[in-house]
C-alpha positions, 0 to 999 in steps of 0.5 A: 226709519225702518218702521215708517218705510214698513208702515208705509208700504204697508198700507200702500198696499192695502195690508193690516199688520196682522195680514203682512205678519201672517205673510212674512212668517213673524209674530204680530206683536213681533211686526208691530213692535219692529212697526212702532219703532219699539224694537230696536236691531232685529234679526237679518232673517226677520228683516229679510223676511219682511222685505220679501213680503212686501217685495221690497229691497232691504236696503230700502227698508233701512233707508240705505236707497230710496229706490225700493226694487229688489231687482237693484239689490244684486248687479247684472253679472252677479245674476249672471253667475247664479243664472250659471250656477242653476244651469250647471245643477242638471248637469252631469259631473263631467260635464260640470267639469268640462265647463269650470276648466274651459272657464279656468282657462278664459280667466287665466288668458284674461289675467294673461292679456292684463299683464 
């Protein structure tokens, strides 16, 4: 299944596997051994890697969706979170602090209201 689903982007996008390769960062013989189906479990980093290239989801690659969009991979409030936590990497300490004890404090008056 991974080998196909790779073949086939691949070649949807009118790459050789010597250029998607060279993109994902892997060997070539690497990529057409995982391409071919002749090697078996491989790393979560090369995985990780190949998807990226071809701007896929890793689950689309291994056949868990059939929908290939990275955006599916993570939910919306997740992102979210990681849209905060880059907003809070140019803020000063004190600041960083001020708003985890405001947020501390919605959860425990979320928690309160839940009881």
């Amino acid at each position: 299944m991974l080998g196909k689903r790779i073949k086939e982007i691949r070649i949807a996008k009118g790459l050789e596997q010597k250029e998607l390769a060279k993109i994902a960062g892997i060997g070539q013989s690497t990529f057409s051994e995982i391409e071919s189906g002749k090697r078996i479990g491989i790393r979560t980093d090369i995985l990780v890697k190949i998807a990226k290239a071809l701007n896929v989801s890793t689950d689309y690659l291994l056949g868990l969706t059939d929908n290939p969009s990275v955006d599916n991979e993570l939910p919306d409030f997740v992102k979210e979170q990681i849209t905060k936590i880059d907003e809070l990497k140019s803020l000063k300490l004190s600041e960083k602090l001020e708003i985890i004890g405001n947020e501390l404090i919605d959860i425990s008056k979320k928690i309160k209201d839940f009881e």
